[in-house]
Each structure stands twice: as C-alpha cells, then as structure tokens.
C-alpha positions as CSV (number, residue, x, y, z in Angstrom):
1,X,132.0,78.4,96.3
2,X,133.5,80.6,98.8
3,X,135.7,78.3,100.4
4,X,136.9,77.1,96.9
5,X,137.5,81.1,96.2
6,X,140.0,81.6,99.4
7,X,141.8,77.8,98.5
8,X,142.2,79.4,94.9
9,X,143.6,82.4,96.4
10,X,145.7,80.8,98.7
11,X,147.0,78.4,96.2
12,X,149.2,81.3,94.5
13,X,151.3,81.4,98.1
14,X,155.1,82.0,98.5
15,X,156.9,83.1,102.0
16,X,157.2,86.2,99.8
17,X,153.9,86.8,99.4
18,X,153.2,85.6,102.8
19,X,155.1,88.4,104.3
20,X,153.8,91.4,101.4
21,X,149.9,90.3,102.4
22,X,150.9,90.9,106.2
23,X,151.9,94.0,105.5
24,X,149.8,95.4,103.4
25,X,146.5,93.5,105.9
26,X,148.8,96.1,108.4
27,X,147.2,99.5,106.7
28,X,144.0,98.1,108.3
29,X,145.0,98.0,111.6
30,X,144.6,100.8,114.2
31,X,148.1,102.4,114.9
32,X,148.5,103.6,111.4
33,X,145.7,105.7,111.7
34,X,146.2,107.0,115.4
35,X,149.4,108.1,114.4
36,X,148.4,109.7,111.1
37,X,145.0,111.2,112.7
38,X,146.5,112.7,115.8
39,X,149.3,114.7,113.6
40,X,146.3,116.4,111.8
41,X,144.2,116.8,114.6
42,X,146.8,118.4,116.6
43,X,148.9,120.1,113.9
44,X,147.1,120.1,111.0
45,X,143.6,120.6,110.0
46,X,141.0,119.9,113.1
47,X,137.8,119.9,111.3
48,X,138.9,117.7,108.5
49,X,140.0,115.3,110.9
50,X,136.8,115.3,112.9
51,X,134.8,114.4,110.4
52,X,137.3,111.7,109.3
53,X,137.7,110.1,112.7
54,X,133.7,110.1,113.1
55,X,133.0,108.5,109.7
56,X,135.8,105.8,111.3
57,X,134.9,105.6,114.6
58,X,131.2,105.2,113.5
59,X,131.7,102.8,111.1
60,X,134.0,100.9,113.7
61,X,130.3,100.9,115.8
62,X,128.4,99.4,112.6
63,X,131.3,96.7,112.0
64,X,130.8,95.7,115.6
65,X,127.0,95.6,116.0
66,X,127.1,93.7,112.7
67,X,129.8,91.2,114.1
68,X,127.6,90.6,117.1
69,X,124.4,90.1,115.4
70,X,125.3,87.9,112.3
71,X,127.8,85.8,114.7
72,X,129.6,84.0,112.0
73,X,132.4,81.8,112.2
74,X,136.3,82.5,110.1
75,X,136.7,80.6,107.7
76,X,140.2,78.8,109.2
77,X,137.7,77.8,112.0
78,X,135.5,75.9,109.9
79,X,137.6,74.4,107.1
80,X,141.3,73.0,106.6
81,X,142.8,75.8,105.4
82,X,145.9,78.2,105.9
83,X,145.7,80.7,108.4
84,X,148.2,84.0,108.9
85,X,148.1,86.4,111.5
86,X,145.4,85.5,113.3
87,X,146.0,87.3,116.1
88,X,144.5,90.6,114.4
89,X,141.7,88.3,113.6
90,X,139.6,89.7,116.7
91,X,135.8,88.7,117.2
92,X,133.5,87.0,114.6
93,X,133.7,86.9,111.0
94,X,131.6,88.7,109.3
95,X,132.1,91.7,108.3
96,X,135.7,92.0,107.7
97,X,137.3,94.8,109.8
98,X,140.3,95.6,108.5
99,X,138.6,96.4,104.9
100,X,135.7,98.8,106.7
101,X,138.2,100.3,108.4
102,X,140.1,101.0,104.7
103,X,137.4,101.9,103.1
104,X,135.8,104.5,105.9
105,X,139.0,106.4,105.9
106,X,139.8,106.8,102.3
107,X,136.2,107.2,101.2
108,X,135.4,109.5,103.4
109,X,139.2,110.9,102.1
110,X,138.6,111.2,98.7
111,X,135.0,112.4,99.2
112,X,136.2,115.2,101.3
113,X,139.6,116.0,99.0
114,X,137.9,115.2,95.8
115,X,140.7,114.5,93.7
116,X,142.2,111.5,91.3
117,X,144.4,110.6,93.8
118,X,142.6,110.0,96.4
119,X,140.0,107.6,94.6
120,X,142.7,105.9,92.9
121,X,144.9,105.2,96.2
122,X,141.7,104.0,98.0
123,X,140.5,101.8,95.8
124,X,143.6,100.4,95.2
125,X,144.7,99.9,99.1
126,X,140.5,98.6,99.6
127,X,141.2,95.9,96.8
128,X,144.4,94.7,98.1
129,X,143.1,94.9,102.1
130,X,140.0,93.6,101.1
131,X,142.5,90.4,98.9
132,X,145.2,90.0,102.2
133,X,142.4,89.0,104.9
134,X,140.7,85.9,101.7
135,X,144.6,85.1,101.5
136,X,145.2,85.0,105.2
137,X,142.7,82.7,105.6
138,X,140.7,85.1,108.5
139,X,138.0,86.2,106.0
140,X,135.2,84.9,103.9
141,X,134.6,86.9,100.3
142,X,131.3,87.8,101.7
143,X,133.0,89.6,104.7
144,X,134.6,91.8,102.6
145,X,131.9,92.7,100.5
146,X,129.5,93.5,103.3
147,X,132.6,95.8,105.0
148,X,132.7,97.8,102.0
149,X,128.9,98.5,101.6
150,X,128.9,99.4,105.3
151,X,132.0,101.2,105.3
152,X,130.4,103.5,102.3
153,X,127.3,103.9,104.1
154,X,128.9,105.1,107.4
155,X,130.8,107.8,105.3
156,X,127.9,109.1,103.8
157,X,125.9,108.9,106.8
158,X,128.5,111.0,108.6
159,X,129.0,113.6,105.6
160,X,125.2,114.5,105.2
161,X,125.5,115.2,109.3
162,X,128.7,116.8,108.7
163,X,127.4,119.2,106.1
164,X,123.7,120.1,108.6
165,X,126.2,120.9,111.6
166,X,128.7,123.1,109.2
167,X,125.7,124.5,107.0
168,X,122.9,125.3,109.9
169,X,124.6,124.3,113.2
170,X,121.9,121.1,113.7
171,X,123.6,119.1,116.7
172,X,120.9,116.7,117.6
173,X,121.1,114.1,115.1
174,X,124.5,113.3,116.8
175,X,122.9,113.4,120.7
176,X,120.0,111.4,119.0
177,X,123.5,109.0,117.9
178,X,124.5,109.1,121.6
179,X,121.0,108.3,122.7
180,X,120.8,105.0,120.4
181,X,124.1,103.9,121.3
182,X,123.5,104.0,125.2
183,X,120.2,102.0,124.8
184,X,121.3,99.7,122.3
185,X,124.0,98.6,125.0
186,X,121.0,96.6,126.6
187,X,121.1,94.4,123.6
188,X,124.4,94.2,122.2
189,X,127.5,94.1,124.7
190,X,130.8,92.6,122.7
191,X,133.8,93.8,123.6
192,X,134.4,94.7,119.9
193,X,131.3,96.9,119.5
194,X,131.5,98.8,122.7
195,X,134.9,100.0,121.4
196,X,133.8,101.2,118.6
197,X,131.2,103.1,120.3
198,X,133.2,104.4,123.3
199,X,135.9,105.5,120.6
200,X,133.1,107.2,118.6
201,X,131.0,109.2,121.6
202,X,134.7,110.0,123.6
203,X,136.2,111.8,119.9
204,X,132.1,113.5,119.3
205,X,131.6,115.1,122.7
206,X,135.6,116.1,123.3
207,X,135.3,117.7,119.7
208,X,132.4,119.4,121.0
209,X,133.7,120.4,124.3
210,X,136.6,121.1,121.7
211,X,135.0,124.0,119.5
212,X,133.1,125.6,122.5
213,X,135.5,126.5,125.0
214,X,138.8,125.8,124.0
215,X,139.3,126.6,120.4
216,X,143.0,125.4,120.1
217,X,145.1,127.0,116.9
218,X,146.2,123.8,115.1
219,X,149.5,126.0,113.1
220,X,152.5,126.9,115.0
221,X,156.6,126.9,114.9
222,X,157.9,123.6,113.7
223,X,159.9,123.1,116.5
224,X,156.3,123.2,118.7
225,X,154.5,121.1,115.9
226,X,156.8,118.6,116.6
227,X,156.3,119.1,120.5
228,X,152.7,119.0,120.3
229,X,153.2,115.6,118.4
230,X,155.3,113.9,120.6
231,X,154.1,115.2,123.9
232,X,150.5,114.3,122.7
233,X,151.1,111.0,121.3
234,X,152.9,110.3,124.6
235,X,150.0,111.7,126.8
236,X,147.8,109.3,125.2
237,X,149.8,106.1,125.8
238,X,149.8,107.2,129.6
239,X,146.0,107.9,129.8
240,X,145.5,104.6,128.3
241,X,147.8,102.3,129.8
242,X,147.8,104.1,132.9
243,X,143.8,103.0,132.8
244,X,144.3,99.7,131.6
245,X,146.5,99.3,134.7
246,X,144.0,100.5,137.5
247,X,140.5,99.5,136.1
248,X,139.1,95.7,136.1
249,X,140.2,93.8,132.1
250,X,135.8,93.5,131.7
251,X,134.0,94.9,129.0
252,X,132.5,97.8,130.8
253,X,135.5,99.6,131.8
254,X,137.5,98.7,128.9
255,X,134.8,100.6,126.6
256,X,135.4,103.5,129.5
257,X,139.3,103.2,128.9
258,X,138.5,104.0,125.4
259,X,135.6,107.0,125.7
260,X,138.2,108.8,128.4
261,X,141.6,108.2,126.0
262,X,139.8,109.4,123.0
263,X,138.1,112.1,124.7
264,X,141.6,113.1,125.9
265,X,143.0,113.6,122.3
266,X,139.9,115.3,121.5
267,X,139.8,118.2,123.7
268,X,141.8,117.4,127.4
269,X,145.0,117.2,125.0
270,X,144.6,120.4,123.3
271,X,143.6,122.2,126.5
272,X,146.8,121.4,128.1
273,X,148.6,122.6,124.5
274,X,147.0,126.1,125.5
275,X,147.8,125.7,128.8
276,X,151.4,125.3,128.4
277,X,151.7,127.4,125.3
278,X,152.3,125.0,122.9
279,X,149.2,125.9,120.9
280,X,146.6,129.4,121.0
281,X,143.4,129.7,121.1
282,X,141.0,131.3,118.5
283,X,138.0,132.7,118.4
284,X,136.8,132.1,114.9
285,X,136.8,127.9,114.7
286,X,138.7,126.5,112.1
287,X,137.4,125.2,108.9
C-alpha cells in the first residue's frame, strides 16, 4: 500500500517538479537553520532561540535513537523506484528527518509566537517537506508520519522544561537529560544519533555557562550586528573544520566535533563578542 502510495506520487513527475521538491526537501536540511538560529542567538533574542535550538537539537536525539533502533530500510533500496537527492538521505529510514526537523522548529515556533501565521506557515512547509522526501523516493509515508508525532512530542517535552526552568529555576530534569544521554551511548552508537546528542548537550551546557557568567547583550549598532554575524558564523566554520581536520573521521570524535562547535556558538562565541566589544554584558538575563 505504501509503496503503491510513493509510485502514485511519483507518477505526477516533471523536471520541473523534480527541481521545486529539491528545493523545498532543502528547508529541512541543516544550514538553513544554522544560519537563521545563530542571527537570533547572537543578535536577536537569546532565550527564544534556546529554547528553539533545544526542542531541535533534542528532537534530532529522538530521530536518531529511533533510526538506530527501528533499522529500516528506504524505500529506493528495497523497490524499483525513482530516487532524488539521495545524498541527504543519511542513515536508515525510518523516521523521516528532514520532516522532524520541520516540524520541531516551527512547532515549537508557533507555540512560542502563538499567532496565525506561524501555524499556517508550519503546517504548510510540514505538508510539503513531509510530500518532497515520498516524491524523492528516500522516504516511506510511515516515516513521515512517525517524524511528525516525534517532532511534536520533543517540542512539548522541551516547552514544559522550558516553562519549570523560567517559572522556578528547576535545572535537573536537563542534567537528568545529560545523564540518560551518556549511558544510553552503551547501547546506541550511530553516527546519526550521537550528533544529535552532542549538538543537543554542547548548545544546553554553553547556554548555561551562557546565563551565569557571561550574560552577553544580544542588541547593538547595526554596523556591529552585522559584525557579530559574520565574524560568528565565520568562527564556527573554523572551530569545526579546523576539528574535522585534526581529529580521527570515527564516531567518537565526530560527536566531540559537534559538542565543542555548538558549545562555541553557545557561550565561547559570545564571550569573545564581550571581549572585543562587539556585544555588553548584562546583569539582568534576557527574556
């Protein structure tokens, strides 16, 4: 029934549409969000973003323990169909991450803006995400079902520890996070899930190493906005290809490449903005 599904799909396909379904598969890769997420962190609005880049960065750790444990093949493995950009098609099958990754970032979104727009533009981009990885041929329908139920679940997960650390300053659900992570590398050890969990615990300790002692302003001049920005985004690319470079290409150290860049964006970037004079610091943290 499935497979029948993605050949009905797929049986609509022009070069036109070819090339829109790439693009649009596109808004569910990584560098849209590093891009857009840094500019707020840095020069925007710190705490929305933290809870936005935990809500994706944890869900990114459910997609891959998922990925791991179900094990499930792509369909264009299993069955004579067309396959498109397979190269983004990285570890198993099931559940889709492009369409987690959508629907982490504007649920959470919406749930923290909550307006129209933002329910109405996440849908809408889940929907046709969720369509582009059935008509690439990398996805079952089943995978992108179960990436929106988990996607929705790791938002609301994160908001309910969001609100206890904002409300009454409770931290130890998140080092009770940590703690599970760490042990449950005994039993699951994909490239793809220690990622997600290096990329989670690198932005949750900075951030809290972040609000404690360094305080950064976020608001400045326009000219050191931009600065901030470009000097940041540029920092990051050296911290992580400078590691990729010196460490061994094995799972271990690549899930350390991504804890140290992500903890650099979090709080050893903004340090050096104080440090330089590119950002202040405050005392009251900002909401």
């Amino acid at each position: 029934m499935e497979l029948s599904f993605i050949k009905w799909v797929q049986s609509f396909h022009t070069e036109f549409l070819d090339q829109i379904f790439i693009l649009i598969t596109m808004l569910g890769e990584e560098y849209f969000y590093i891009l857009v997420l840094g500019y707020m962190y840095w020069c925007s609005n710190k705490e929305i973003t933290r809870y936005l880049v935990l809500s994706l960065t944890f869900s990114s750790v459910l997609n891959g323990a998922m990925k791991e444990i179900v094990n499930s093949q792509r369909p264009y493995l299993v069955a004579d169909i067309r396959a498109l950009r397979v190269e983004t098609a990285l570890g198993t099958s099931f559940p889709s991450g492009h369409t987690q990754t959508v629907v982490s970032f504007y649920f959470a979104l919406a749930m923290r803006v909550k307006k129209a727009w933002a329910w109405i533009l996440g849908s809408t981009l889940v929907v046709l995400v969720g369509l582009s990885r059935i008509y690439l041929g990398v996805h079952w329908p089943r995978d992108v079902v179960g990436a929106i139920i988990l996607g929705v679940l790791s938002v609301l997960m994160m908001m309910f520890l969001y609100r206890k650390e904002r409300e009454k300053g409770i931290l130890w659900p998140y080092y009770l996070l940590i703690m599970g992570i760490v042990f449950s590398f005994f039993f699951l050890q994909s490239e793809t899930y220690v990622k997600g969990c290096a990329a989670f615990m690198g932005f949750m300790l900075g951030t809290m190493i972040e609000m404690k002692y360094i305080r950064f302003k976020t608001q400045n001049r326009a000219l050191l906005q931009l600065l901030k920005f470009v000097s940041g985004m540029g920092l990051t690319l050296i911290v992580f290809l400078g590691l990729k470079v010196v460490l061994p290409d094995t799972t271990p150290f690549i899930g350390f490449r991504y804890f140290f860049t992500v903890f650099s964006v979090a709080a050893i970037i903004p340090w050096f903005f104080v440090k330089i004079g590119f950002s202040q610091t405050d005392k009251a943290i900002e909401r």
